[in-house]
C-alpha positions as CSV (number, residue, x, y, z in Angstrom):
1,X,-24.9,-25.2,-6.5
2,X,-28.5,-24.1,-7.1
3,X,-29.6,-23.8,-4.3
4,X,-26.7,-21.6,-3.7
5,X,-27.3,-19.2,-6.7
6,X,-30.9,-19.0,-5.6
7,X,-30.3,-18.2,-2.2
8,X,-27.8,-15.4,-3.5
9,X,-30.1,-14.0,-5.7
10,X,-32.6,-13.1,-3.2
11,X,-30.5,-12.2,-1.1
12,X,-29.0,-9.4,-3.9
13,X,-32.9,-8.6,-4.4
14,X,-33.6,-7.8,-0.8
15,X,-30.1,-5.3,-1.2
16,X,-31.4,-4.1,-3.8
17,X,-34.4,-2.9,-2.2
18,X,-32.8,-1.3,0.6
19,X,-30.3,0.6,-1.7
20,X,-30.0,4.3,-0.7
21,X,-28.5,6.5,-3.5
22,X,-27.0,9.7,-1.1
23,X,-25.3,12.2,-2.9
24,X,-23.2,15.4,-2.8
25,X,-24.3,16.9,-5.7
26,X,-22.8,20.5,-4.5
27,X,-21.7,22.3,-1.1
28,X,-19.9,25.4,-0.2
29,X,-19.4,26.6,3.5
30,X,-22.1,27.0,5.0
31,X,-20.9,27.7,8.7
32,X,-22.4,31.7,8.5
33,X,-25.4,30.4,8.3
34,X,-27.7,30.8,11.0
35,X,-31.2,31.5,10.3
36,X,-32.9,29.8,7.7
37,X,-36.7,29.2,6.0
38,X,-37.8,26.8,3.8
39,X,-39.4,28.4,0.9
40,X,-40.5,25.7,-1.2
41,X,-41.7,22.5,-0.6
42,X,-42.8,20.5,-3.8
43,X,-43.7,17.2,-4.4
44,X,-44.6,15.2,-8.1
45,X,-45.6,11.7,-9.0
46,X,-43.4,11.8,-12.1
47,X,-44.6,10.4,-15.1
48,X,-47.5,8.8,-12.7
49,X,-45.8,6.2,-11.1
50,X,-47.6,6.3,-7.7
51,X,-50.7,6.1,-9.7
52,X,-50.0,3.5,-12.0
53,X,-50.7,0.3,-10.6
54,X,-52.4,1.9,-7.6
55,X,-55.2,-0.3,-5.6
56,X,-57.1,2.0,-3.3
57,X,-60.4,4.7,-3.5
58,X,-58.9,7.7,-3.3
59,X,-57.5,9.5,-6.0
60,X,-53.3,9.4,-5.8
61,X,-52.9,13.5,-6.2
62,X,-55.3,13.4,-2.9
63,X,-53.4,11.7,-0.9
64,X,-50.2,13.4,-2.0
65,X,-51.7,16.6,-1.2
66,X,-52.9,15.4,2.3
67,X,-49.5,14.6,3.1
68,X,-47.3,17.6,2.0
69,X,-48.3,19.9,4.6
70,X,-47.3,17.1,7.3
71,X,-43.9,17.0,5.3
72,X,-43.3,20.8,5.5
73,X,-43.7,20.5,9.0
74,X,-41.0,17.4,9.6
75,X,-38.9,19.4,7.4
76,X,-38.8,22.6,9.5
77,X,-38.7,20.8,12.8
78,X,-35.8,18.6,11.3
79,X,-33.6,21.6,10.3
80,X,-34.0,23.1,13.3
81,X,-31.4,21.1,14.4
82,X,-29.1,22.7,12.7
83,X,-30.2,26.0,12.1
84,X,-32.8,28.6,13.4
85,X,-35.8,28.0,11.2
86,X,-38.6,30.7,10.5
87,X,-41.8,28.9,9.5
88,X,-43.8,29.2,6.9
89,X,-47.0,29.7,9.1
90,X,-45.0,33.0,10.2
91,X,-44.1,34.5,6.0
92,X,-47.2,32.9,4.0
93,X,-48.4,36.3,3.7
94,X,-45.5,38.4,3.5
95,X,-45.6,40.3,0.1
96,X,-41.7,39.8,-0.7
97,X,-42.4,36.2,-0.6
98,X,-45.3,36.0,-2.4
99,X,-44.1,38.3,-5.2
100,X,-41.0,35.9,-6.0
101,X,-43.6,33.4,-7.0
102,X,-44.7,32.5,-10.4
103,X,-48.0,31.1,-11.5
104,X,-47.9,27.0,-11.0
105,X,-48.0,25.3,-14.2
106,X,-46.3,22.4,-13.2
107,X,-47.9,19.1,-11.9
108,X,-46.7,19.3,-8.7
109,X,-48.4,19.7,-5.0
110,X,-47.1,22.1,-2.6
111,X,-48.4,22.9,1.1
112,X,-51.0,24.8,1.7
113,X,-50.4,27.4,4.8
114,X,-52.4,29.3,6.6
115,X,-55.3,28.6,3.7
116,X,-52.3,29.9,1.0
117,X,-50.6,27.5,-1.9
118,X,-47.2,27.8,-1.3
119,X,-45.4,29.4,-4.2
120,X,-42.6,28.2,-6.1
121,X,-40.5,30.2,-8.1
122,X,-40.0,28.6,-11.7
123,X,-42.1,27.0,-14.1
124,X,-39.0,25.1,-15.9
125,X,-39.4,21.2,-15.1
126,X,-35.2,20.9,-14.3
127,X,-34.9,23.9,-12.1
128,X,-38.0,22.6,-9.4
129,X,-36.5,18.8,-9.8
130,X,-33.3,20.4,-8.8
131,X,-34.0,23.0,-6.3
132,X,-32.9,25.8,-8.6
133,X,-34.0,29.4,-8.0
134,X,-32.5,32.4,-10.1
135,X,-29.8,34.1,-8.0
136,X,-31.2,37.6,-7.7
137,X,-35.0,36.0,-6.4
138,X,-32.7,34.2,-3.2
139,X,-31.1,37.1,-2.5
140,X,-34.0,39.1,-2.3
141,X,-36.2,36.8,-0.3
142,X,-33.5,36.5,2.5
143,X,-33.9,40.5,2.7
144,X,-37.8,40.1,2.9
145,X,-37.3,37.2,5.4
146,X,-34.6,38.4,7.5
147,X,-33.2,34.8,7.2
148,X,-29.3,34.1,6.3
149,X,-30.8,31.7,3.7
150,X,-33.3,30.3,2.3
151,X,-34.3,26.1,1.7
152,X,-35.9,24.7,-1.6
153,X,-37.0,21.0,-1.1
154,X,-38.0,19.2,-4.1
155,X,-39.5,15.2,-3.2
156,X,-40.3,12.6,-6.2
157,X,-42.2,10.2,-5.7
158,X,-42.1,6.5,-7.0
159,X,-41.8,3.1,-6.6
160,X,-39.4,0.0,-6.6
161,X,-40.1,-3.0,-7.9
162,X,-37.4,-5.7,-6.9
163,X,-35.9,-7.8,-9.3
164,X,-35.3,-11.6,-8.7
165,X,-38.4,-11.0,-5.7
166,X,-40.9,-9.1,-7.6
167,X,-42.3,-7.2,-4.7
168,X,-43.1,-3.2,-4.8
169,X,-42.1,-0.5,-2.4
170,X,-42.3,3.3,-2.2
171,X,-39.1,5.1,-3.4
172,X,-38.5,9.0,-3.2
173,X,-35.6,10.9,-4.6
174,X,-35.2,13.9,-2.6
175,X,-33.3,17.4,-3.5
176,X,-32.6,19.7,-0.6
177,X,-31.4,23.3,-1.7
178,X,-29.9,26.0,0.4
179,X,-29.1,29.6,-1.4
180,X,-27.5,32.5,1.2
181,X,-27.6,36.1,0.6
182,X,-25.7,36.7,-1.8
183,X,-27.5,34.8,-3.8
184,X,-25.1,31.8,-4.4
185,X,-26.3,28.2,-3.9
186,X,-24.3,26.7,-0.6
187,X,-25.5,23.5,-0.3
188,X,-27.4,20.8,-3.0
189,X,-27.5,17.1,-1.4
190,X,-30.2,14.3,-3.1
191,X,-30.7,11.5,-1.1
192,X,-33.0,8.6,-2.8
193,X,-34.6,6.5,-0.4
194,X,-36.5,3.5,-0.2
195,X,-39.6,2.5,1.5
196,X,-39.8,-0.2,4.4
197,X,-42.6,-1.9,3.8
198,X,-43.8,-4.2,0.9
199,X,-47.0,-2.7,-1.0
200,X,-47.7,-5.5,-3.3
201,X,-46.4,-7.3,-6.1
202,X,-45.0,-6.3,-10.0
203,X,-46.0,-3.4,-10.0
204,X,-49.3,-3.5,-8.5
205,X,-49.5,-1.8,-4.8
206,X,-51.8,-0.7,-2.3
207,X,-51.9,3.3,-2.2
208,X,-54.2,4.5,0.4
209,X,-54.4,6.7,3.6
210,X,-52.7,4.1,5.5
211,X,-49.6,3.3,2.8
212,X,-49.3,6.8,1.7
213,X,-47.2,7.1,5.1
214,X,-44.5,4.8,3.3
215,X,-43.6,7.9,1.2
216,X,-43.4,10.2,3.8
217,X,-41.8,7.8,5.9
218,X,-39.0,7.5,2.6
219,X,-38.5,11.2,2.6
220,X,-38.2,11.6,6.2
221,X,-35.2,9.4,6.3
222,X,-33.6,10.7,3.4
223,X,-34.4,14.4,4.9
224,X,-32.5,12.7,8.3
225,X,-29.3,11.5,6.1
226,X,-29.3,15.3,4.4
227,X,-29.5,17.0,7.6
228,X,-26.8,15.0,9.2
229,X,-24.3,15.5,6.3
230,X,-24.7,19.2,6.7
């Protein structure tokens, strides 16, 4: 009989692991949608847990911001499965856009395009995490766009340490916003993913060039389940 309960219990440890959290947290009709651009793209090592724990030589917050241009990119190329996307390489500079922004004071790393930050468009903590945007700044940067919508993506990054099996893996919870002309919110889906590979043990897990891919890799395939539920 205990072998049986120990079996079971790593067995539940290894689920537990591979949990993915997907949720609907709001959608309207979004079938007039045609052309779309992803406006902001942020990423934040809440509270420091990519960094706490971390055994590697460079800095965490580097390596987050060598990777969030990469993820712009899989984003864009990702929803143009669905929709016609305009890049963010093709709007960087266009002076609607960059006058919706607001000055960064938030701990969080954005893309950089073209040599430009990317803006975002609040400095309240809740409305980034949850791919809020006031009503009136959507509408008017589908006008300055010429887009049917516009696409706020908001990734945090963590990490998952199993229970019974102690190991640690990468984890992101990902938002993924879509706000039409009108200036109403369409479409909110999170999808918290996490990562494949083991990074180390309670707690304690290699964070370097090589492993930083695990977090991208996470977001990717939450991006994937978000895209297909649309």
């Amino acid at each position: 009989m205990k072998k049986k309960s120990f079996a079971f219990a790593v067995v539940c440890s290894v689920l537990l692991l591979a949990v993915v959290s997907v949720s609907t947290v709001f959608a309207k009709d979004s079938g007039s949608i045609k052309s779309v651009a992803i406006v902001s793209l942020s990423v934040s090592d809440v509270g420091g847990s990519v960094k706490s724990g971390s055994i590697g030589s460079t800095p965490v917050a580097d390596l987050i911001n060598s990777t969030v241009n990469d993820m712009l990119t899989d984003a864009e190329k990702k929803l143009g499965g669905k929709w016609s996307v305009v890049k963010a390489s093709g709007f960087i500079d266009n002076a609607g856009y960059q006058k919706a922004g607001v000055e960064r004071t938030l701990t969080v790393s954005v893309p950089k395009v073209n040599g430009k930050d990317m803006p975002v468009f609040t400095q309240v903590s809740k409305e980034i995490k949850s791919g809020t945007i006031d009503p009136q700044k959507a509408k008017d940067l589908c006008k300055a766009l010429n887009v049917d919508a516009v696409v706020l993506i908001f990734s945090e990054w963590t990490s998952k340490v199993g229970g019974f099996v102690p190991t640690t893996k990468a984890m992101t919870k990902n938002i993924l916003s879509v706000w039409d002309s009108s200036g109403s919110q369409v479409v909110k889906e999170r999808v918290d993913m996490v990562g494949n590979k083991t990074l180390g043990v309670s707690g304690f897990k290699a964070v370097n060039q090589e492993t930083i891919e695990e977090w991208r890799d996470s977001y990717n395939r939450a991006l994937d389940k978000i895209v297909s539920s649309l």
